[in-house]
C-alpha angles and dihedrals in degrees: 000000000000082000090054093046089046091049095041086042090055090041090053090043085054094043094059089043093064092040087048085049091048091056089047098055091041091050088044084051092048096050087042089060088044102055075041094070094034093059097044090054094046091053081054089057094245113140128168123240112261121186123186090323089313123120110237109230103239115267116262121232117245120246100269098019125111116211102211133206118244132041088343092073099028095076092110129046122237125233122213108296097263130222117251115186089348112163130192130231131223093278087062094248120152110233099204096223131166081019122150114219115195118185121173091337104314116108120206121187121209114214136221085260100056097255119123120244116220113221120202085007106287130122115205094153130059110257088200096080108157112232122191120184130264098243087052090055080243121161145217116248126196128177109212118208123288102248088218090069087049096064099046086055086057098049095049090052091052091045081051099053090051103047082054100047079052082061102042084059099035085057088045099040088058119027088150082074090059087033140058096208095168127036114240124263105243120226084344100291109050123088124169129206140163133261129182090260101043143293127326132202121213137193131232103250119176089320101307124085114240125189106191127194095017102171108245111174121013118273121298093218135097115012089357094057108119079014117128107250118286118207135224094265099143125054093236095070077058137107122241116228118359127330116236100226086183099124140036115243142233114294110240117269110294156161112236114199099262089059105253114133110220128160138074119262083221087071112125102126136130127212116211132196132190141160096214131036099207147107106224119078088020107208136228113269132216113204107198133221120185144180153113102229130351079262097048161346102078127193093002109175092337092105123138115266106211082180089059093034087065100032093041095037096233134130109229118210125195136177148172121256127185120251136196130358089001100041097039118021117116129202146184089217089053100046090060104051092061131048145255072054094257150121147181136039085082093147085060092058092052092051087055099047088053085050094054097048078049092059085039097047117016091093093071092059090044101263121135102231086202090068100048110150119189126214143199146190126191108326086359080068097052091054094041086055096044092046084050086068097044105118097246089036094138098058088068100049139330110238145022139220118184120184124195101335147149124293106191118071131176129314106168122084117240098259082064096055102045086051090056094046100055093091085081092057079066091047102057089035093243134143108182147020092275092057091048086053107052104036113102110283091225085051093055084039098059096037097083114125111252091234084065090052109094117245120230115259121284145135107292116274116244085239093045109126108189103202084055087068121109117258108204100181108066129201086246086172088228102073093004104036093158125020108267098246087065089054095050093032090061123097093252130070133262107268089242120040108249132191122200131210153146136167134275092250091027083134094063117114134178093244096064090049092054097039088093121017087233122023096221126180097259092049088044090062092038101058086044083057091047089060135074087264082074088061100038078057078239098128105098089035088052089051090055084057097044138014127253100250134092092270087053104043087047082056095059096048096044091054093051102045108026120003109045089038094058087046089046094062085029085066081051095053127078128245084348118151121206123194129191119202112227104176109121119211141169135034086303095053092223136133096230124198087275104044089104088043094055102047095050101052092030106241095161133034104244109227109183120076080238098059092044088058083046100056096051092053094053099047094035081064092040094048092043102056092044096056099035103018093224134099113256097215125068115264101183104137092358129100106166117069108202115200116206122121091333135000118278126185116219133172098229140023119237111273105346097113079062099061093042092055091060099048089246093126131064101024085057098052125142107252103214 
C-alpha cells in the first residue's frame, strides 16, 4: 500500500509538474507575444507617455476632430504596455490586468476581470477571453490582434490622407468656384458696380466696360455757382436705384476757338473706363485732363480709349472741370460772400474733388487708388503741374504727366486780381455776388473780354506786352497758396513724382498754315520781320537756327512759346524729366501738339515702319511710368528725353540756351 501512495504520490507530483510546465510555457508565450508586439511597435517608431513613472491616459480627440492611422499617430514612440493593480497566483504568473495595450494609434485597456476595454471605439481584441481561477490551475487567455487587420487599417488610413490632401488643392486650385469675384454682364452688355452714392450700371464697349457721366460733386449752379466744388457727402445729394451710366454728358459751359459757345453749367461728371470690373489685381488709373485753353476746348483728345484700357491694363478716369469765367473769375464780392473770404480757381476744385471720389471709388472698377496718375494736355497741363505743387498734393494721386503746357503761373495776389477783374463786373452790368448768380449762364459765359481769350500761337508781336496779359489761375491762398516756381524751386522734391513734355512743333496752329496757300522762303522771312525779333535785331541770327519753311518757322515758335520755356522750369525742378517728341507725320511733317497724345491713346493707326517704332517708344515711356512711376531710360547726366524712334537721352535741347540768353523765354511764354 505504502508502495501504491508513494507511486500515485509521485505520479501526482509529476503530474503537477507538467501542468506547472504547461502554464509556464503558456505565460512565457503570452509575454512573447507580448514583447512581439512591443518590438514591432518600437521599429514603427510608436512609443507610450511616460511621466515620472506614471503612465499618461491617452489623449482624447476633440469634438470634431479625426485621429488618423499612419505618420500622423506614430510621432511618439510606445513602452512596454505596463501592469496597473496585477497581481500574481500561486504559480508566481503575472495577469496583466488594468493594462493599457496601444498599438498604431489605437489604445485598448484590459480590465480587473479579464475583458478588454475599447478606447476611441474601436475593438482590435476579443472581448470574449476565457479566465479560470487560480485554485482551479486555470489561465488567461488573450487573443492579440491578427497582424493582417493591421495592415488593411493602415492602408485605409493612407487611401484616406490622401483623398483629403485631393480636396485641400482642389479648394485652393479654384476658389472662383467658392467666389463671385466679378458681377455678371446682363443681356451681354450690361455690368453693374458700387459707388459711394449708390449703384451704377455700365455698358461693353470694345472689350472693355465704360460708365460714362457718373455725378461726381454736386452741381456747380444757383447759390453754388463761383463756389469751390462741393462733394456728394449726404445721401440726399444722392440717386435712388441704380444710375444708368450709359451716356457722356454734356462738357461743362465754354468758349471753343472759333468762337461757338457749347456745354451745360450742370457739368460735373466723370467717364470711366475700365477693362475689368473686379477687386482683386487693382489696376493703375489715369486720370485725364484736357483742353485747348482755361475758356475752352475740353476735353480736346483726352478721351478715354477702351481699346488701350484693355490692351495697356489700366483704368482711365475722366471728368468734367469748369472753364473760364466760371471756372476762373475771381472777385472781391465773391470773395466775400463765402468763407474762408476767397474766389477763383474753381475749375481746380472741381479737378480735386474728381480726384477724391477717384481715391474713394475706383476700387470698385478695378482701379488701385494707390497708383492714380494724372495727366494733362495743353491747359490741362498747366493745371496737372501746378496741382502737383499743392501742399497735400499726394493724397490725391502719386504721380504727374504734363504735356505741352503753360510755364508761366500766377504772380499776382489775389487782391490784385480781383482788382483787375473787376472790369467784367461793367460789362454784365452787375454789382455783387446775387446778380452774378442769377444772370444766364451762356450770357456770363460770352461776355469775356476778347484780350482774356488765348491767341492762337505765333511769333511774338513788336506791341505785345506780356504782364498785360490775362491771368486766369490766381494765388486764392486756399488750392494755390505760393506761386508753383517757389514750390519746385525749393531743396526738397514735389510730393508726387512728375514728368514734363511737348512736341517739337507743339506751337503750330491751323491759322498760321492757312495763312498763305504755300509757305514759301521769302514769306517765311517776312513773317520773322513782321514780328518783335525784327526789332531785337534777332532775325538772320533766328534763320541760322531754323529754316525758312513752315516746319521751321513752327520750330521757332514752338521754342519760344512752349518748348524752352518747359525745359526752362524743368531745369528748376528736381529729379524732373522732360521729354520732346520728335516724331514728324502727316502731309506737314510736322510733330504737332498732339502727336504724344495720340500715340498713347492711339488715336491713329501708325503706317510707316518709322512711326510704328515710334509708337512703341512713346508708349513704352508713358506705360512704364504709370506702372512703375519711374522713367525707363537712364537719366544719369541727362536731362532732355528725345522721342523719335526710340528714346535718346541728351543733356540739352536745340536752341533753347539761345532764347534764355535774350531774355525771350521766359517773358514770351504761352500762358495755358
Amino acid at each position: 500500500m505504502s508502495d501504491a501512495k508513494d507511486e500515485k504520490s509521485e505520479d501526482k507530483k509529476n503530474i503537477e509538474m507538467e501542468e506547472r510546465e504547461k502554464m509556464l510555457n503558456a505565460s512565457n508565450k503570452v509575454e512573447d507575444k507580448l514583447a512581439d508586439i512591443e518590438n514591432a511597435e518600437e521599429k514603427k517608431g510608436v512609443t507610450k507617455d511616460i511621466k515620472e513613472g506614471m503612465e499618461v491616459k491617452p489623449k482624447k480627440i476633440p469634438i470634431g476632430g479625426i485621429q488618423m492611422p499612419g505618420f500622423f499617430t506614430r510621432s511618439k514612440s510606445k513602452e512596454r504596455c505596463k501592469t496597473r493593480g496585477s497581481h500574481k497566483d500561486n504559480s508566481g504568473l503575472m495577469s496583466p490586468t488594468g493594462c493599457v495595450l496601444e498599438s498604431m494609434g489605437l489604445k485598448y485597456v484590459f480590465q480587473e476581470d479579464g475583458d478588454t476595454t475599447e478606447q476611441e471605439g474601436t475593438d482590435l481584441i476579443d472581448k470574449n477571453a476565457e479566465h479560470k481561477d487560480e485554485t482551479n490551475n486555470s489561465l488567461t487567455r488573450i487573443k492579440l490582434p491578427n497582424p493582417f487587420r493591421k495592415s488593411k487599417i493602415e492602408e485605409e488610413g493612407a487611401l484616406l490622407i490622401f483623398l483629403v490632401l485631393i480636396a485641400i488643392i482642389i479648394f485652393i486650385a479654384i476658389p472662383g468656384n467658392k467666389v463671385n469675384r466679378s458681377p455678371p454682364i446682363k443681356n451681354g452688355r450690361f455690368i453693374e458696380t458700387t459707388t459711394s452714392c449708390g449703384k451704377v450700371e455700365g455698358l461693353l464697349e470694345d472689350s472693355a466696360f465704360a460708365f460714362r457721366g457718373i455725378p461726381y460733386a454736386r452741381s456747380p449752379i444757383g447759390d453754388l455757382r463761383f463756389k469751390y466744388a462741393q462733394p456728394l457727402n449726404k445721401l440726399e445729394y444722392c440717386w435712388n436705384g441704380t444710375f444708368l451710366a450709359h451716356n457722356a454728358t454734356d462738357p461743362c459751359l465754354q468758349i471753343l476757338s472759333n468762337g461757338t459757345i457749347m456745354g451745360s453749367e450742370d457739368c460735373l461728371t466723370l467717364d470711366v473706363v475700365t477693362p475689368y470690373v473686379r477687386y482683386d489685381n487693382p489696376l493703375p488709373v489715369i486720370v485725364l485732363i484736357g483742353a485747348e485753353s482755361l475758356i475752352g476746348g475740353s476735353p480736346g483728345k483726352m478721351r478715354p480709349s477702351a481699346r488701350y484700357a484693355r490692351s495697356r491694363d489700366v483704368v482711365f478716369v475722366r471728368p468734367n472741370f469748369r472753364l473760364g469765367i466760371l471756372g476762373f473769375l475771381a472777385l472781391q464780392t465773391l470773395s466775400g460772400s463765402d468763407y474762408p473770404n476767397t474766389s477763383g480757381n474753381y475749375g481746380l476744385s472741381d479737378i480735386l474733388v474728381a480726384l477724391k471720389w477717384v481715391q474713394l471709388n475706383i476700387e470698385h472698377f478695378g482701379g488701385d487708388p494707390k497708383s492714380v496718375t494724372l495727366w494733362g494736355h495743353r491747359a490741362g497741363a498747366t493745371l496737372v503741374t501746378a496741382l502737383s505743387t499743392v501742399y497735400d498734393a499726394h493724397k490725391y494721386f502719386a504721380r504727374a504727366w504734363a504735356s505741352s503746357g503753360g510755364a508761366l503761373y500766377p504772380k499776382k495776389t489775389l487782391a490784385e486780381s480781383q482788382l483787375d477783374n473787376k472790369s467784367f463786373l461793367n460789362a454784365v452790368q452787375c454789382q455783387d455776388e446775387v446778380c452774378l448768380r442769377k444772370m444766364d449762364a451762356r450770357t456770363l459765359v460770352s461776355a469775356v473780354e476778347d484780350t482774356w481769350r488765348k491767341p492762337q500761337p505765333d511769333l511774338p508781336s513788336p506791341d505785345e506786352d506780356p504782364d498785360k496779359r490775362h491771368q486766369w489761375l490766381v494765388l486764392d491762398g486756399r488750392i494755390l497758396r505760393e506761386h508753383p516756381a517757389e514750390v519746385w524751386s525749393r531743396d526738397e522734391n514735389l510730393t508726387v513724382k512728375l514728368v514734363i513734355g511737348s512736341t517739337a512743333h507743339a506751337g503750330s496752329s491751323e491759322k498760321l498754315l492757312m495763312k498763305h496757300k504755300n509757305w514759301t522762303e521769302k514769306l517765311v522771312i517776312q513773317h520773322i520781320n513782321e514780328s518783335f525779333l525784327s526789332e531785337k535785331n534777332l532775325t538772320h541770327e533766328a534763320l541760322k537756327m531754323y529754316p525758312a519753311t513752315y516746319k521751321g518757322l513752327s520750330a521757332m515758335i514752338s521754342d519760344i512759346r512752349i518748348v524752352c520755356p518747359l525745359f526752362a522750369i524743368s531745369t528748376e525742378m528736381h529729379n524732373v524729366p522732360f521729354y520732346v517728341v520728335n516724331q514728324t507725320r502727316f502731309e506737314q511733317d510736322i510733330a504737332d501738339i498732339d502727336s504724344d497724345v495720340d500715340a498713347i491713346l492711339g488715336r491713329y493707326e501708325p503706317k510707316t515702319p518709322e512711326q510704328r517704332r515710334y509708337f512703341s517708344a512713346m508708349q513704352s515711356l508713358f506705360y512704364h511710368y504709370v506702372w512703375h512711376g519711374k522713367i525707363e531710360q537712364s537719366m544719369i547726366g541727362q536731362k532732355v528725353l528725345l522721342v523719335d524712334q526710340d528714346v535718346l537721352p541728351q543733356a540739352s535741347y536745340s536752341h533753347c540756351a539761345y532764347w534764355i540768353v535774350k531774355n525771350v523765354v521766359l517773358p514770351y511764354a504761352a500762358l495755358d
